[in-house]
Z-matrix of the N, CA and C atoms (Angstrom, degrees):
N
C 1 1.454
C 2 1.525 1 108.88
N 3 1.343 2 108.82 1 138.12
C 4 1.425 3 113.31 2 -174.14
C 5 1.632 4 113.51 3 -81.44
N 6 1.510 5 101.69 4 139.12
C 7 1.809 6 104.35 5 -173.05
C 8 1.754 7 105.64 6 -71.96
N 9 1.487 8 113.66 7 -41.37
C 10 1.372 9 122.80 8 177.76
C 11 1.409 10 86.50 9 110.44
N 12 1.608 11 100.09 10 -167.92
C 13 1.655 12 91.26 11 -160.60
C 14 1.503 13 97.51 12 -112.90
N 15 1.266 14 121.23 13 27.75
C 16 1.771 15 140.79 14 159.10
C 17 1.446 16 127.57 15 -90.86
N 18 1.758 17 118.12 16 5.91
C 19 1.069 18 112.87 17 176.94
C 20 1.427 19 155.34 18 -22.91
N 21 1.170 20 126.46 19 136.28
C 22 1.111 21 103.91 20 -151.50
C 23 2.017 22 102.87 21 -78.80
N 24 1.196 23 139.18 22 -16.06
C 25 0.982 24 135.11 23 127.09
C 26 1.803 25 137.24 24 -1.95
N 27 1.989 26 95.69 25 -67.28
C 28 0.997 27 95.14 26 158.13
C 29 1.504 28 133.46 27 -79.00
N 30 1.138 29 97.87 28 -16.07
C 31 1.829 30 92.70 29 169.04
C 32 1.577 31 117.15 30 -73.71
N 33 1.411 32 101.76 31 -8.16
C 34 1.556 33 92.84 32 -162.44
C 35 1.770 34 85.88 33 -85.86
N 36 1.173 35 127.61 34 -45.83
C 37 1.140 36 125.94 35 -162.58
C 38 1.370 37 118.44 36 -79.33
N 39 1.597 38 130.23 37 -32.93
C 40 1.341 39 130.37 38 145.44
C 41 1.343 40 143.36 39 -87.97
N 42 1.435 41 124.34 40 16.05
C 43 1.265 42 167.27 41 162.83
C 44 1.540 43 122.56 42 -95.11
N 45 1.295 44 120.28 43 -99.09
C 46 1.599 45 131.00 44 165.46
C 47 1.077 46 101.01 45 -49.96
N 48 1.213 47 122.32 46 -101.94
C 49 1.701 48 133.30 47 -167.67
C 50 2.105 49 104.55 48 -0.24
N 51 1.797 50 106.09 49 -67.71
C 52 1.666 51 96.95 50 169.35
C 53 0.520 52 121.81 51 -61.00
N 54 1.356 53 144.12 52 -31.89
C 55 1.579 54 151.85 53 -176.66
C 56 1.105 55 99.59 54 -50.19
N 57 1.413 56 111.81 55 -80.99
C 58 1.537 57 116.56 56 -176.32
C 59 1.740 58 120.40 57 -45.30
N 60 1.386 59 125.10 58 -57.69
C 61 1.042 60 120.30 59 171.77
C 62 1.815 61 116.51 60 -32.80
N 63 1.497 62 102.97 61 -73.55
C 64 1.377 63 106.36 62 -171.42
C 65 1.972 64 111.42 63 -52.32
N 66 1.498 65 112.90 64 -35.40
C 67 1.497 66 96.02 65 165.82
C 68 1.305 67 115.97 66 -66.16
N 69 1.272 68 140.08 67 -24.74
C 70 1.692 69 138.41 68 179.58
C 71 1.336 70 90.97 69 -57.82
N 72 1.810 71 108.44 70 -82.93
C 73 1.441 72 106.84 71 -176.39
C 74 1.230 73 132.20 72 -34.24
N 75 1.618 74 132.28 73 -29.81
C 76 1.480 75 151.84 74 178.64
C 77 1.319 76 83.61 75 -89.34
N 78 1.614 77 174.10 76 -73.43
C 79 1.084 78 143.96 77 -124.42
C 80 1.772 79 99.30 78 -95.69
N 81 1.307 80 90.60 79 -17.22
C 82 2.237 81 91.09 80 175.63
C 83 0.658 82 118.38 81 -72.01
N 84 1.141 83 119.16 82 -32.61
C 85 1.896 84 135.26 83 -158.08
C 86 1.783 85 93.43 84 -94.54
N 87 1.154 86 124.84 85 -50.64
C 88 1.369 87 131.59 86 151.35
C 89 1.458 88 129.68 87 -24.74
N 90 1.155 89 96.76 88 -54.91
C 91 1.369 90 100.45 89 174.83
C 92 1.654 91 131.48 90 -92.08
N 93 1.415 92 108.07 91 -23.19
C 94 1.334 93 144.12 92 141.55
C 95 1.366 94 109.73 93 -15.71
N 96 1.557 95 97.77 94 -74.93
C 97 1.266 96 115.29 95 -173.59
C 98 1.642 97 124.10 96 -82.31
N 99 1.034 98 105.74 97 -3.34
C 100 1.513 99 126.65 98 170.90
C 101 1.607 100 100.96 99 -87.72
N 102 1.011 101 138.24 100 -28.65
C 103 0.966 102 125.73 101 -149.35
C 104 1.746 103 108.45 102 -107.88
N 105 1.507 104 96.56 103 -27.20
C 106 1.245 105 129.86 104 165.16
C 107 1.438 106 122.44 105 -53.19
N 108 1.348 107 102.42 106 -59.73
C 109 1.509 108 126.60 107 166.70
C 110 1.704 109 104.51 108 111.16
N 111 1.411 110 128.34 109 24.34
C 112 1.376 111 146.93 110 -175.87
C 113 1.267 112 94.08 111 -88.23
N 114 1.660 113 147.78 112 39.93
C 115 1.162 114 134.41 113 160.96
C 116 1.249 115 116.76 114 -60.08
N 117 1.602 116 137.81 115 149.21
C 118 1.326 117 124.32 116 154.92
C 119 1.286 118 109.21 117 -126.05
N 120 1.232 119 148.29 118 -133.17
C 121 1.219 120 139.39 119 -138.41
C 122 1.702 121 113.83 120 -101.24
N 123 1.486 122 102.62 121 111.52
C 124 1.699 123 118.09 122 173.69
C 125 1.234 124 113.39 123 -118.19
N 126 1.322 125 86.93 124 102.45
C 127 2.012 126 90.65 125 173.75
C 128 1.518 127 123.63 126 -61.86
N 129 1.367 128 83.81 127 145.88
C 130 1.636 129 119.41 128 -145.15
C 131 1.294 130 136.64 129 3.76
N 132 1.461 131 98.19 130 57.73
C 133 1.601 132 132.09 131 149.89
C 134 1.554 133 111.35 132 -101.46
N 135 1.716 134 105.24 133 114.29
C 136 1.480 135 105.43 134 -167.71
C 137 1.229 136 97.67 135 -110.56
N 138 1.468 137 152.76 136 8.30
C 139 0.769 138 137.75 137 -125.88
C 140 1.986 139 98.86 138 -148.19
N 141 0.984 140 120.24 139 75.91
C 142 1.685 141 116.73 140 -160.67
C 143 1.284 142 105.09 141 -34.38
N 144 1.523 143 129.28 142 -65.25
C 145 1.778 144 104.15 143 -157.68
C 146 1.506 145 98.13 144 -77.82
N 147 1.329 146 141.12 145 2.22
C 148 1.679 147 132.93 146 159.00
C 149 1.456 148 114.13 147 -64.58
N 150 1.322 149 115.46 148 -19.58
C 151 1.664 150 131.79 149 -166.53
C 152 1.260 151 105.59 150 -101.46
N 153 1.443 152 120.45 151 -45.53
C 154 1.600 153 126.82 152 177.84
C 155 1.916 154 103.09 153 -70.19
N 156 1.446 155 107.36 154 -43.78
C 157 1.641 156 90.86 155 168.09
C 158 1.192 157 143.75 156 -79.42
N 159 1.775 158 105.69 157 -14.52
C 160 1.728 159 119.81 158 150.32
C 161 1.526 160 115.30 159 -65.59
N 162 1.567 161 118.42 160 -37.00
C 163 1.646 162 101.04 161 162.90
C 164 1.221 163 135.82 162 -72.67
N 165 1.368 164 110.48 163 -37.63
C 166 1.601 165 119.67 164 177.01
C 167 1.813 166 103.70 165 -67.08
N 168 1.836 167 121.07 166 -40.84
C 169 1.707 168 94.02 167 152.08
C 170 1.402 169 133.26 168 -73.96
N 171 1.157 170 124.88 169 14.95
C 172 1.284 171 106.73 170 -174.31
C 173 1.703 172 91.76 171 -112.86
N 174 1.304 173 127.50 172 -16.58
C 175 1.501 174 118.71 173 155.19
C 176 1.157 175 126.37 174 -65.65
N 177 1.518 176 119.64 175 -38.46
C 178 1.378 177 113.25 176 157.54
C 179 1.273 178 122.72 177 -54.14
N 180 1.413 179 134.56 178 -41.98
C 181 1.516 180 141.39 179 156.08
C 182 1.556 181 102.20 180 -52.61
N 183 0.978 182 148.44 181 -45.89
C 184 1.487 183 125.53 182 -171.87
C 185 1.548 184 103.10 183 -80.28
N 186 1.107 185 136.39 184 -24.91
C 187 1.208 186 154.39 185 172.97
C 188 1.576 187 111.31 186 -34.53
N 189 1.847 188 88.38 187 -66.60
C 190 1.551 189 109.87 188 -176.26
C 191 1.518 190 104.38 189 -73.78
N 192 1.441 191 126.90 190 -44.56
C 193 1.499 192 128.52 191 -170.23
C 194 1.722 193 88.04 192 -56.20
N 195 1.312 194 137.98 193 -56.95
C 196 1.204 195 134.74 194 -176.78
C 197 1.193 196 121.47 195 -49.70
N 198 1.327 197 133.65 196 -58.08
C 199 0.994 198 85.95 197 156.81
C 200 1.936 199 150.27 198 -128.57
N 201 1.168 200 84.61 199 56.73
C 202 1.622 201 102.32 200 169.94
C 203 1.664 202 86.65 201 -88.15
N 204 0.908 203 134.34 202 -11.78
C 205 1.514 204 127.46 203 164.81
C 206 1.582 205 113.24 204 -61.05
N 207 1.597 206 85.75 205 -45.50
C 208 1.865 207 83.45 206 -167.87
C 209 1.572 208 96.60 207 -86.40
N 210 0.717 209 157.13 208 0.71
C 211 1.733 210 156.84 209 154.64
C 212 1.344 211 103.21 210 -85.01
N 213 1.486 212 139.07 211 12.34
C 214 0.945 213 108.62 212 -169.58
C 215 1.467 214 156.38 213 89.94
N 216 1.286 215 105.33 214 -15.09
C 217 1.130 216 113.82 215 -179.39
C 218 1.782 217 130.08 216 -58.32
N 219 1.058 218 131.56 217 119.65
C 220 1.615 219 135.59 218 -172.26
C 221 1.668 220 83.37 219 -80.85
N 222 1.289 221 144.82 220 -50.99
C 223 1.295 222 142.63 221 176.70
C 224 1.663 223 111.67 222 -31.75
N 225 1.782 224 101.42 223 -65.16
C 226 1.201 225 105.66 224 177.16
C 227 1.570 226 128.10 225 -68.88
N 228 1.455 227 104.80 226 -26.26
C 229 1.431 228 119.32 227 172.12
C 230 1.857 229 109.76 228 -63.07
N 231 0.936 230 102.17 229 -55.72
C 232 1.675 231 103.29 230 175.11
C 233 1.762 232 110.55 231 -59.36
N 234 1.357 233 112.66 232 -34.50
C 235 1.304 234 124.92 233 -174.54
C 236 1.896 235 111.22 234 -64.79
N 237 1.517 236 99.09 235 -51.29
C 238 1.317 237 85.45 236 171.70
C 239 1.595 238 132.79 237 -88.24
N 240 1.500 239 113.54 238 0.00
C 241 1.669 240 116.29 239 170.62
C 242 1.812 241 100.01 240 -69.34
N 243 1.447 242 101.18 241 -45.60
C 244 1.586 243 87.81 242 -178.50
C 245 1.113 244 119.24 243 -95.13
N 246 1.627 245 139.11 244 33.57
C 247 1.197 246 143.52 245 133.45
C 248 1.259 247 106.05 246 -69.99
N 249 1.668 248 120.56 247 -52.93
C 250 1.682 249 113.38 248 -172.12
C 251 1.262 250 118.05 249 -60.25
N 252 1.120 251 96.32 250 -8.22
C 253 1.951 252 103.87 251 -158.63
C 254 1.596 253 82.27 252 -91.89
N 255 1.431 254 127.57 253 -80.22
C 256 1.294 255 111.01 254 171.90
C 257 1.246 256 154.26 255 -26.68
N 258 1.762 257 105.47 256 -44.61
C 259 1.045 258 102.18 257 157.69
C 260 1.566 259 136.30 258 -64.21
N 261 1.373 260 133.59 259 -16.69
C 262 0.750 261 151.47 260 155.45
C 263 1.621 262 119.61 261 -42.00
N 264 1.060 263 96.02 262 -70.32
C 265 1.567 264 126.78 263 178.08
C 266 1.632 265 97.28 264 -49.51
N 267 1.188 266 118.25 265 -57.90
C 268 2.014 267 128.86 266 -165.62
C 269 1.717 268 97.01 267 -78.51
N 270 0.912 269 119.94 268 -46.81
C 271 1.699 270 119.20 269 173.86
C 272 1.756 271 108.06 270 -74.47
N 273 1.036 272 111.34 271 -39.61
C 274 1.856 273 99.67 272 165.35
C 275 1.483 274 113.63 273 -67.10
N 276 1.556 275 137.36 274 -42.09
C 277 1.365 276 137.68 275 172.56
C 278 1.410 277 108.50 276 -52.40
N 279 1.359 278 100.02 277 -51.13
C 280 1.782 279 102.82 278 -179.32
C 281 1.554 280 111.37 279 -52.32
N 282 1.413 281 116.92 280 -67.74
C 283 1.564 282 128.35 281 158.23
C 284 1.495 283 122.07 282 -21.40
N 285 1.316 284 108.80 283 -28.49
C 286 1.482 285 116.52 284 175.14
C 287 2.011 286 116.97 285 -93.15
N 288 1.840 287 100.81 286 -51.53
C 289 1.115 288 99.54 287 -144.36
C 290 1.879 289 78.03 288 -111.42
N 291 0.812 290 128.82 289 -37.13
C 292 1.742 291 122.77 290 -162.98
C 293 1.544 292 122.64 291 -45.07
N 294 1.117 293 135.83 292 104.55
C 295 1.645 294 108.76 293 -168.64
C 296 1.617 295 106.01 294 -75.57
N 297 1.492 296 116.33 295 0.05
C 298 1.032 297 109.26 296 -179.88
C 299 1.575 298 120.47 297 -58.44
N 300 1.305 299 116.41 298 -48.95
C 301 1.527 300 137.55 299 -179.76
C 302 1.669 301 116.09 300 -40.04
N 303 2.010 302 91.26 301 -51.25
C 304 1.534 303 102.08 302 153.85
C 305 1.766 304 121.31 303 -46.74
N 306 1.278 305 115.45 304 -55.55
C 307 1.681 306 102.40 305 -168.38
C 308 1.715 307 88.90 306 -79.38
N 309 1.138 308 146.96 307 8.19
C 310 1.207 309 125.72 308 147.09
C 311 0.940 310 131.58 309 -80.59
N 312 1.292 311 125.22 310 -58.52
C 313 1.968 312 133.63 311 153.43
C 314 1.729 313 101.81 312 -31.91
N 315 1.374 314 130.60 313 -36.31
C 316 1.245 315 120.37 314 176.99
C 317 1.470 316 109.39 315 -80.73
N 318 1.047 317 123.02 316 -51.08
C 319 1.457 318 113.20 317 165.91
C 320 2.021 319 143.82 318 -26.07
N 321 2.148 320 83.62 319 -25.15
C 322 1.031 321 75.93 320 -162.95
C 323 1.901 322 115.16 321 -108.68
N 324 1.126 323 112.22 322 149.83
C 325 1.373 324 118.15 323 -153.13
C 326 1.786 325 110.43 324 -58.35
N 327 1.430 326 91.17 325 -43.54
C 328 1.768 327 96.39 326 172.56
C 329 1.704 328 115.56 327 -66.52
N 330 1.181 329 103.58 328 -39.15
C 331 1.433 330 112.05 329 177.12
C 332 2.022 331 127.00 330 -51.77
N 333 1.713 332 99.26 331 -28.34
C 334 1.321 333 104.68 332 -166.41
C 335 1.406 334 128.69 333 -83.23
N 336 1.219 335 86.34 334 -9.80
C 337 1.813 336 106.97 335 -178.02
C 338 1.887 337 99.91 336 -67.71
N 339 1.119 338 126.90 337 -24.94
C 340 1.054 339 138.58 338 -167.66
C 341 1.604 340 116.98 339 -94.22
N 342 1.239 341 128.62 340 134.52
C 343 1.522 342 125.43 341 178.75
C 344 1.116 343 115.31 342 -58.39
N 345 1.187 344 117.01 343 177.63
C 346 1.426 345 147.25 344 -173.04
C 347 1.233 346 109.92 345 -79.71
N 348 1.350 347 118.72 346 -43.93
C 349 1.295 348 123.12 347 174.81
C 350 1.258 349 125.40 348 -62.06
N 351 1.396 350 116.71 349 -49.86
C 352 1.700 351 144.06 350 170.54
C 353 1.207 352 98.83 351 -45.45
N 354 1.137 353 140.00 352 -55.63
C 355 1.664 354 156.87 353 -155.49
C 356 1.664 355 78.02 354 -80.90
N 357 1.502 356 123.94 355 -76.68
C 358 2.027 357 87.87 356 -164.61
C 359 1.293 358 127.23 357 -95.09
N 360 1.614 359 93.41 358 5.44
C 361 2.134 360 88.39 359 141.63
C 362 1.257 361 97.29 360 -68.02
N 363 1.284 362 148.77 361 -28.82
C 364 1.441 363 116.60 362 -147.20
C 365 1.884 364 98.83 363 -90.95
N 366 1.470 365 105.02 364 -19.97
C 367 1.371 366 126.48 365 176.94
C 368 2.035 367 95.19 366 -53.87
N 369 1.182 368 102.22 367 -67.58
C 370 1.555 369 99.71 368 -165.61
C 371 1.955 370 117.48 369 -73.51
N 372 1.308 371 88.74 370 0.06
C 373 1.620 372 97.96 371 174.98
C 374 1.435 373 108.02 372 -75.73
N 375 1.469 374 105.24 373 -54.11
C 376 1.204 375 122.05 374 176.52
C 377 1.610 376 131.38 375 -49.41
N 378 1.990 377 97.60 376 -28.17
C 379 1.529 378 100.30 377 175.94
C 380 1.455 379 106.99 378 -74.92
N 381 1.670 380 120.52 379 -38.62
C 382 1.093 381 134.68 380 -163.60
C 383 1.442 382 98.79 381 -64.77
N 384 1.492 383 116.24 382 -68.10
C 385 1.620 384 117.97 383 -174.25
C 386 2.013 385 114.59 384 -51.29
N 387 1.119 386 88.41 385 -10.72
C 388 1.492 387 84.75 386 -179.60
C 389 1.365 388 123.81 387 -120.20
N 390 1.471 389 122.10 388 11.38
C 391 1.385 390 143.50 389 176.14
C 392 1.843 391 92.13 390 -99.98
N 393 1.482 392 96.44 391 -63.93
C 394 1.520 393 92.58 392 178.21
C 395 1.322 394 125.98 393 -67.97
N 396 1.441 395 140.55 394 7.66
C 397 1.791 396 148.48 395 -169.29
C 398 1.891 397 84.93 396 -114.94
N 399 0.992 398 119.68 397 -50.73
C 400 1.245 399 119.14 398 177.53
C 401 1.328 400 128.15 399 -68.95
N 402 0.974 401 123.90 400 -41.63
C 403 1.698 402 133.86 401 146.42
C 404 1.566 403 105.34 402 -36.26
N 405 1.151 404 112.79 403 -88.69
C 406 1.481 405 119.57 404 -177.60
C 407 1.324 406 103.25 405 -46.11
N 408 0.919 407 126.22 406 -73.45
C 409 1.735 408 119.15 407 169.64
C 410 1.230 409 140.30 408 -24.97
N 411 0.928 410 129.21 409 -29.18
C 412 1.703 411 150.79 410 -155.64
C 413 1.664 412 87.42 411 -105.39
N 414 1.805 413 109.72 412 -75.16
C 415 1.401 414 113.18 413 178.03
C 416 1.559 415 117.42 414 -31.71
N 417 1.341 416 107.36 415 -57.79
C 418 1.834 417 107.19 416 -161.44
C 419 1.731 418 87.60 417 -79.28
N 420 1.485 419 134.78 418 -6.24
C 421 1.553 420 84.10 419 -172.10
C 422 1.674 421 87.23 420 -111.98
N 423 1.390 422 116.41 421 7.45
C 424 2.157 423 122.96 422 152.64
C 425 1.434 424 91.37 423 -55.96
N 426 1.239 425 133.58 424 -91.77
C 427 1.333 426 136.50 425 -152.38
C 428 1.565 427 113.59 426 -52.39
N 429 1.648 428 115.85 427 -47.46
C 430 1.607 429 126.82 428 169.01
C 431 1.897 430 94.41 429 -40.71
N 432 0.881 431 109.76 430 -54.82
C 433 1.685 432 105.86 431 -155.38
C 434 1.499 433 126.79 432 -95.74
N 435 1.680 434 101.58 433 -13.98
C 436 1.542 435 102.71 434 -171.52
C 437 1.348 436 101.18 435 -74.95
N 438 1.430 437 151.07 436 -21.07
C 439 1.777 438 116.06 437 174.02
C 440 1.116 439 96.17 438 -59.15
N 441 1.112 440 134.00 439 -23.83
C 442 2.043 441 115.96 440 -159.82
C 443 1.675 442 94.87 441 -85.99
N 444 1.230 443 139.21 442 20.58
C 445 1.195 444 144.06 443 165.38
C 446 1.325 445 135.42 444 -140.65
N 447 1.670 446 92.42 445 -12.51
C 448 1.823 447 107.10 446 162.49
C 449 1.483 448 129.07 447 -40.58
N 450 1.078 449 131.38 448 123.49
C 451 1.709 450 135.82 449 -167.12
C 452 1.759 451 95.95 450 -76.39
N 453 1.366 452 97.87 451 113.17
C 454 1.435 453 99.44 452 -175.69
C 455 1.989 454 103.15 453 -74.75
N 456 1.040 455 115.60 454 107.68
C 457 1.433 456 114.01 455 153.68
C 458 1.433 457 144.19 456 -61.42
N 459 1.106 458 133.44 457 148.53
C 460 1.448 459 127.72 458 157.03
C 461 1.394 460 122.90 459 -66.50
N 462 1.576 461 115.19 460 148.11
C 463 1.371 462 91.91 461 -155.21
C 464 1.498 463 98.46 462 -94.64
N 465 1.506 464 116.36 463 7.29
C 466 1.482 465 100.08 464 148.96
C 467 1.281 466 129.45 465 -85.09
N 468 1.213 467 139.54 466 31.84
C 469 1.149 468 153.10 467 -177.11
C 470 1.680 469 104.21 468 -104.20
């Protein structure tokens, strides 16, 4: 029986395979930067070295999701759709509800010329654009990747 020209092979290798890389590389740079003390904005974590040790673990977690990616893992595969999905979800709440985001957007020099008001439309744009990039996101890279994790059956089954 023919695989089609979507194999699950080929998904693993143009699908997973980047996936995985860019979370390794994103959990170094993560942790890198945690370690550094170059954190920037984690919703509602006010507190810098509480923020530098939620980034530096969550690079070690992308680290590991990576590669149980490249072995394969359906554990790690399920593990990182609902990290993206979360993260998404926890950085749009923040975008909405954090006042922290506010004394950053106020902080910043290009930003001030602009009202108060503009600034929390720009707050609820931000939940929207990032509920919806993450939605769409999460979906296409489920569908990009699930033959490379499909439970191969017997075809008497």
């Amino acid at each position: 029986m023919s695989q089609g020209f979507y194999s699950p092979e080929r998904a693993y290798r143009w699908g997973v395979l980047p996936i995985a890389v860019l979370l390794l590389v994103g959990g170094a740079w993560g942790l890198v930067a945690a370690a550094l003390g170059s954190v920037g904005f984690v919703p509602f974590v006010h507190d810098a070295m509480r923020a530098r040790l939620l980034e530096g673990g969550l690079g070690v977690a992308s680290a590991i999701v990576a590669v149980g990616l490249i072995c394969r893992s359906r554990v790690a595969w399920w593990a990182s759709m609902a990290c993206n999905a979360l993260a998404h979800v926890w950085y749009g709440l923040g975008c909405l509800f954090d006042p922290g985001l506010e004394r950053l957007l106020g902080q910043s020099e290009l930003l001030a010329i602009y009202p108060p008001e503009l600034l929390r439309a720009m707050r609820y744009f931000l939940f929207a654009l990032l509920l919806v990039f993450g939605v769409v996101f999460t979906v296409g890279i489920y569908f990009a990747t699930r033959p490379a994790f499909r439970v191969q059956r017997s075809p008497g089954r």
